[in-house]
C-alpha positions as CSV (number, residue, x, y, z in Angstrom):
1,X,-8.2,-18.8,-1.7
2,X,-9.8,-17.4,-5.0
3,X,-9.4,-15.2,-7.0
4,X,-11.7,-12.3,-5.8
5,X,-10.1,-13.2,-2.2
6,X,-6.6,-12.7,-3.0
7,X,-7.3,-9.5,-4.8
8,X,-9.7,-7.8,-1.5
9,X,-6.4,-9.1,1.0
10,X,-3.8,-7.2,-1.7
11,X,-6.4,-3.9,-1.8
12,X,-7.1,-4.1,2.1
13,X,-3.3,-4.4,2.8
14,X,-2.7,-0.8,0.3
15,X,-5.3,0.4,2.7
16,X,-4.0,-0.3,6.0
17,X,-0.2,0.9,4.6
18,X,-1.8,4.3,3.9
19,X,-3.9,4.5,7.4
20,X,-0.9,3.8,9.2
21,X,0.8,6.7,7.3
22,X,-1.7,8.6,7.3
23,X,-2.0,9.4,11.3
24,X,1.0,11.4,11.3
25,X,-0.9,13.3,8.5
26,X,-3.6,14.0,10.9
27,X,-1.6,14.7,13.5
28,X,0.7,17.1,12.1
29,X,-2.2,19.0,9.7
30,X,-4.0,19.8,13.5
31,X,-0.9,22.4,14.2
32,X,-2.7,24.6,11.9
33,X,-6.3,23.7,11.7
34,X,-9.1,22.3,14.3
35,X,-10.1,18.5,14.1
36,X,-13.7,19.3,12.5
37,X,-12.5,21.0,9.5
38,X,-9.3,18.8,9.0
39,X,-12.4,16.1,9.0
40,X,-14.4,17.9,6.5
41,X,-11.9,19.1,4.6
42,X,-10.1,16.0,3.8
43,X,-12.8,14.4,3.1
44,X,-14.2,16.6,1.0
45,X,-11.1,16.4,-0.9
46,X,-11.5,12.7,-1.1
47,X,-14.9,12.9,-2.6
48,X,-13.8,15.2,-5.3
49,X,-11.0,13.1,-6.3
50,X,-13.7,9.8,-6.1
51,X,-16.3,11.5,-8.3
52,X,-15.2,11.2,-12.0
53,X,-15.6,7.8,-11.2
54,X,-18.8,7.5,-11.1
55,X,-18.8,7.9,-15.0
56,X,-17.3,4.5,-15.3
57,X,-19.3,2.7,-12.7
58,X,-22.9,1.3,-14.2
59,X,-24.9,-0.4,-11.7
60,X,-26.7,-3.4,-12.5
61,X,-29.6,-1.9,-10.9
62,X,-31.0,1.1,-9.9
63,X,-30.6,2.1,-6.1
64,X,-33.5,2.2,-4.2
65,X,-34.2,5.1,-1.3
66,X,-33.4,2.8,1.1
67,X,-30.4,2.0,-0.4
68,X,-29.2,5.5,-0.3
69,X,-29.9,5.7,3.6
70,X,-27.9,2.7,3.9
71,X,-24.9,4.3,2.6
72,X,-25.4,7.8,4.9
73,X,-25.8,5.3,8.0
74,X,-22.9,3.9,7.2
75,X,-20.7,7.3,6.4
76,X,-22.3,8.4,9.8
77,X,-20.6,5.6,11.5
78,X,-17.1,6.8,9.2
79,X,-18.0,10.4,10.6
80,X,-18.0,9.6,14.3
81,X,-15.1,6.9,13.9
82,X,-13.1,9.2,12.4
83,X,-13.3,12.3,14.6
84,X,-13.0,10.3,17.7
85,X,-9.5,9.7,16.3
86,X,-9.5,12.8,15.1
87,X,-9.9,14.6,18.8
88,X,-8.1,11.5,20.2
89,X,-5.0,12.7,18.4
90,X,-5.0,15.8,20.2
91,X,-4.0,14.0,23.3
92,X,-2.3,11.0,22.7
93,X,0.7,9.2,20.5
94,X,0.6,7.8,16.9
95,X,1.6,5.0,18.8
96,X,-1.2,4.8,21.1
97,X,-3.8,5.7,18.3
98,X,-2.4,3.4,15.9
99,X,-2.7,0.0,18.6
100,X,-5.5,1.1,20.5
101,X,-7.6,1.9,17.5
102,X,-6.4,-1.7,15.9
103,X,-9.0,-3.2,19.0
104,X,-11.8,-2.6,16.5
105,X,-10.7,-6.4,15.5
106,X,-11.3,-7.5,19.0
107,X,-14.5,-5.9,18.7
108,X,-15.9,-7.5,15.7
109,X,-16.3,-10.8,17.3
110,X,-17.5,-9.5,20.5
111,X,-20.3,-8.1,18.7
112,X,-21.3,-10.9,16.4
113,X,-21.3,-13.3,19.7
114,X,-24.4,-10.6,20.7
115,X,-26.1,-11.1,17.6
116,X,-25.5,-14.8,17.8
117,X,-22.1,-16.2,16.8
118,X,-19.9,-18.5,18.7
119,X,-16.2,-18.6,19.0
120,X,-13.7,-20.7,20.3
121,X,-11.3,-20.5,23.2
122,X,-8.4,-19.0,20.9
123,X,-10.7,-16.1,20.1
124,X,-11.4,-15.0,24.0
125,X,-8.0,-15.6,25.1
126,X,-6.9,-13.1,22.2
127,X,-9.4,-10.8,23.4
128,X,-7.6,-11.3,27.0
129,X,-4.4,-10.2,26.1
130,X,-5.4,-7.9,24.4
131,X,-7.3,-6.2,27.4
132,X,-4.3,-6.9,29.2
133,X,-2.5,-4.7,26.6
134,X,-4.2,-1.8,26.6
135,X,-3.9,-1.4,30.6
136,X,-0.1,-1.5,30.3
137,X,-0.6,1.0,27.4
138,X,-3.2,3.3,28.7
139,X,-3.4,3.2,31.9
140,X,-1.4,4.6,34.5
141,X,-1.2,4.6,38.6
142,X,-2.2,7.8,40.2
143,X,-2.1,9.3,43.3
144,X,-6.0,9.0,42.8
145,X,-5.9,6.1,41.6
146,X,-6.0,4.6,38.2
147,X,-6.4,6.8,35.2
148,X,-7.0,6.4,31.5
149,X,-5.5,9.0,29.2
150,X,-8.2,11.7,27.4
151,X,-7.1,10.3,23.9
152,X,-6.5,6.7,24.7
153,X,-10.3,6.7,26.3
154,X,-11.8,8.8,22.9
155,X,-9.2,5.8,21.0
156,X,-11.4,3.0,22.6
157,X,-14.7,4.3,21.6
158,X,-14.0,4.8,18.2
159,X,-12.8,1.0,18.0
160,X,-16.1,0.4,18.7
161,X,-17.1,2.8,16.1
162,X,-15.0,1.2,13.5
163,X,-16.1,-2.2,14.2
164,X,-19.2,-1.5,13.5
165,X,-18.4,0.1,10.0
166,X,-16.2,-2.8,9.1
167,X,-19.1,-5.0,9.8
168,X,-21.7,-2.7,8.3
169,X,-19.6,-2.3,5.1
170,X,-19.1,-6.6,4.8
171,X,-23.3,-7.0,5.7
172,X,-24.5,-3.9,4.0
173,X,-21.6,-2.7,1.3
174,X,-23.8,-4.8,-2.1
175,X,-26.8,-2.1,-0.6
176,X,-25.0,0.3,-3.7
177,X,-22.3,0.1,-6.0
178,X,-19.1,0.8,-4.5
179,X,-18.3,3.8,-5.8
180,X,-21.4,5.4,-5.4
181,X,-21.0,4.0,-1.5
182,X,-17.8,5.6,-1.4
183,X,-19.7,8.8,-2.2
184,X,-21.8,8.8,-0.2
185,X,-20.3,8.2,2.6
186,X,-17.7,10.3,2.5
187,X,-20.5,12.9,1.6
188,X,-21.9,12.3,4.9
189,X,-18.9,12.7,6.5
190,X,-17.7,15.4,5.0
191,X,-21.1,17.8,5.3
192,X,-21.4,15.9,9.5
193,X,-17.9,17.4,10.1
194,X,-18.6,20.9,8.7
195,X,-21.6,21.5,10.1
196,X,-20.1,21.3,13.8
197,X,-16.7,22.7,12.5
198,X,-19.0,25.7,11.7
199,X,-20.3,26.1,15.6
200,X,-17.1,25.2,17.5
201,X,-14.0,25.8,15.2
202,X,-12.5,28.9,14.2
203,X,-11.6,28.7,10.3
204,X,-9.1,31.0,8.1
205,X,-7.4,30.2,4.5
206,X,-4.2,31.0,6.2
207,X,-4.5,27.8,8.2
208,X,-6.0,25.6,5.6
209,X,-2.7,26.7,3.6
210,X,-0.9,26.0,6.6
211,X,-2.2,22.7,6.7
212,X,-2.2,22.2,2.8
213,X,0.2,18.9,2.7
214,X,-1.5,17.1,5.6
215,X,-5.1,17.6,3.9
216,X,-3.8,16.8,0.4
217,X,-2.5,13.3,1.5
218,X,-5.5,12.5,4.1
219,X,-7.6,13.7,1.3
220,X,-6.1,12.0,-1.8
221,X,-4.5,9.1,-0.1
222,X,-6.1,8.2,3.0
223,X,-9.9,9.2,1.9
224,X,-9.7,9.1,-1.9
225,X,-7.7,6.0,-2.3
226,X,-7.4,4.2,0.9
227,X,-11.3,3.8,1.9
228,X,-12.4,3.4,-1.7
229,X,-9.9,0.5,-1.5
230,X,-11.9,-0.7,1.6
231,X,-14.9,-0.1,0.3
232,X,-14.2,-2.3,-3.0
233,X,-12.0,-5.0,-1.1
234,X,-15.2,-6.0,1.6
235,X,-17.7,-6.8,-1.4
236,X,-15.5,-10.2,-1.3
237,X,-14.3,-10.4,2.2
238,X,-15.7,-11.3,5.9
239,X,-15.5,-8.7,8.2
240,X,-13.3,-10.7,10.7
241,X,-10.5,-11.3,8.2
242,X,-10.9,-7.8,7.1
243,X,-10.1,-6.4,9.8
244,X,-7.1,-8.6,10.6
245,X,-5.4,-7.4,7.6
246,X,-6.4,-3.6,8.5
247,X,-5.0,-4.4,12.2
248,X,-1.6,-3.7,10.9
249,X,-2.0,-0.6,10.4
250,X,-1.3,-0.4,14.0
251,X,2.6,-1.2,13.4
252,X,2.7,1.4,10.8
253,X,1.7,4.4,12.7
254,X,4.0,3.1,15.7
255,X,7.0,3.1,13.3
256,X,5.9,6.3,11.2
257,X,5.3,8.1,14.6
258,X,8.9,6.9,15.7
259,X,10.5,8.0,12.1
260,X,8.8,11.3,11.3
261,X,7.4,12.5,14.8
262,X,10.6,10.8,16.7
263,X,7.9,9.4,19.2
264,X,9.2,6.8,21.5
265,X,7.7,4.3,23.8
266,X,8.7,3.3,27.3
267,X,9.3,-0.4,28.2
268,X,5.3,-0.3,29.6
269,X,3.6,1.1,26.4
270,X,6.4,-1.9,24.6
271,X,4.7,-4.5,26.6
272,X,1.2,-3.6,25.9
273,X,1.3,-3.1,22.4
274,X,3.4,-6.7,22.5
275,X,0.5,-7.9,24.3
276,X,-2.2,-6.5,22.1
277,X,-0.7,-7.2,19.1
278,X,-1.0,-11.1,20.2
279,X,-4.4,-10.8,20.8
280,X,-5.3,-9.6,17.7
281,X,-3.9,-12.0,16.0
282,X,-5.1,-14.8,17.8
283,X,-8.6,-13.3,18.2
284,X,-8.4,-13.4,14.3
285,X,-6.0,-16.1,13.4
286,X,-7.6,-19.3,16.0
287,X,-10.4,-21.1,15.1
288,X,-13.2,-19.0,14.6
289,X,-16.3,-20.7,15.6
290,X,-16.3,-23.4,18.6
């Protein structure tokens, strides 16, 4: 492992820590305010604290226009991702949120056997369990039959979500410097959220000082710190052992949601997060390519 390796695991591992953390953030700052503007607000708050930066960063090169699409594609990607959770939250554990959300690693490999990769056994059998996992996590007999949770459902579709940005941000994060992608795309998000925040959230500054400490760590740890991080780290790491090391952020929201929310989980939820935490490590761990 070289040098610029070791460093991107070490930044990526800060990153998942304050993700994991972070969740009971945006759960608790939605007592006050809706999803939208927690969105927009935190991350607007992430890109003022990202912005003197940009006064140390010189680019090699000057960005081209299609550079500068790049980065809003991909901060429209961290826009839907994120509110996905964001509503997701509204309906479901830390817990739930935290493994469910920590498919996105299943995900990656899924996709790139679409665009053309090959994986071993390890990798499908990892993708099994995990499967396996999230039915005795999410879903639940009925007298109508089987039914997936609101939240665990919006949870799945912004794995997808978030595979895709990890992978857009390891093919397509050298498109600008990493700061200015930062920017951007937090820019994106930010401006996305606000606009329908505007046309389906009420808004008052009682509640945004309501939900003051929630925003300020979502927007100076999670955002300003914490996806910076990611954004720096994937310049010098693949996408699939990215997202292994940002998996465990999983763990963390399960045991912050158990400390600070005193969330607990039955022996059911135990055995599927048991049985998708073993598939994403062997999804990510096995051999990679047949």
């Amino acid at each position: 492992m070289n040098h610029s390796t070791a460093k991107a695991n070490v930044l990526l591992c800060v990153a998942a820590l304050i993700w994991g953390t972070a969740f009971v953030a945006q759960k608790v700052g939605m007592e006050a305010i809706g999803p939208l503007w927690y969105s927009a607000l935190r991350f607007a708050l992430g890109l003022l604290i990202v912005l003197p930066l940009l006064l140390r960063e010189k680019p090699s090169k000057k960005p081209l226009p299609r550079d500068w699409l790049t980065g809003v594609a991909i901060g429209m990607l961290l826009f839907t991702g994120i509110n996905l959770q964001q509503f997701a939250l509204l309906y479901t554990s830390l817990a739930n949120t935290g493994f469910i959300t920590g498919l996105y690693v299943v995900f990656v490999p899924v996709i790139g056997f679409f665009i053309g990769h090959r994986y071993g056994s390890g990798v499908w059998t990892g993708i099994g369990l995990a499967i396996a996992g999230l039915y005795f996590l999410s879903i639940r007999g009925t007298d109508a039959g089987l039914n997936i949770n609101t939240g665990d459902l919006l949870t799945l579709i912004s794995a997808v979500i978030w595979s895709l940005h990890v992978i857009s941000l390891s093919g397509f994060g050298h498109c600008l410097p990493p700061i200015r992608l930062a920017v951007t795309q937090f820019a994106t998000c930010s401006l996305l959220s606000m606009l329908l925040a505007l046309t389906m959230e009420p808004i008052s500054w009682h509640a945004v000082r309501e939900a003051a400490v929630p925003l300020l760590y979502g927007g100076i740890l999670s955002v300003g710190v914490g996806f910076t991080l990611q954004v720096i780290a994937q310049r010098h790491a693949r996408a699939t052992y990215s997202a292994v090391i940002l998996s465990s952020e999983a763990i963390i929201a399960a045991i912050a949601g158990w400390l600070i929310l005193n969330e607990t989980l039955d022996a059911r939820a135990i055995v599927g997060c048991a049985l998708m935490l073993a598939g994403i490590l062997l999804a990510q761990l096995a051999p990679q390519r047949i």
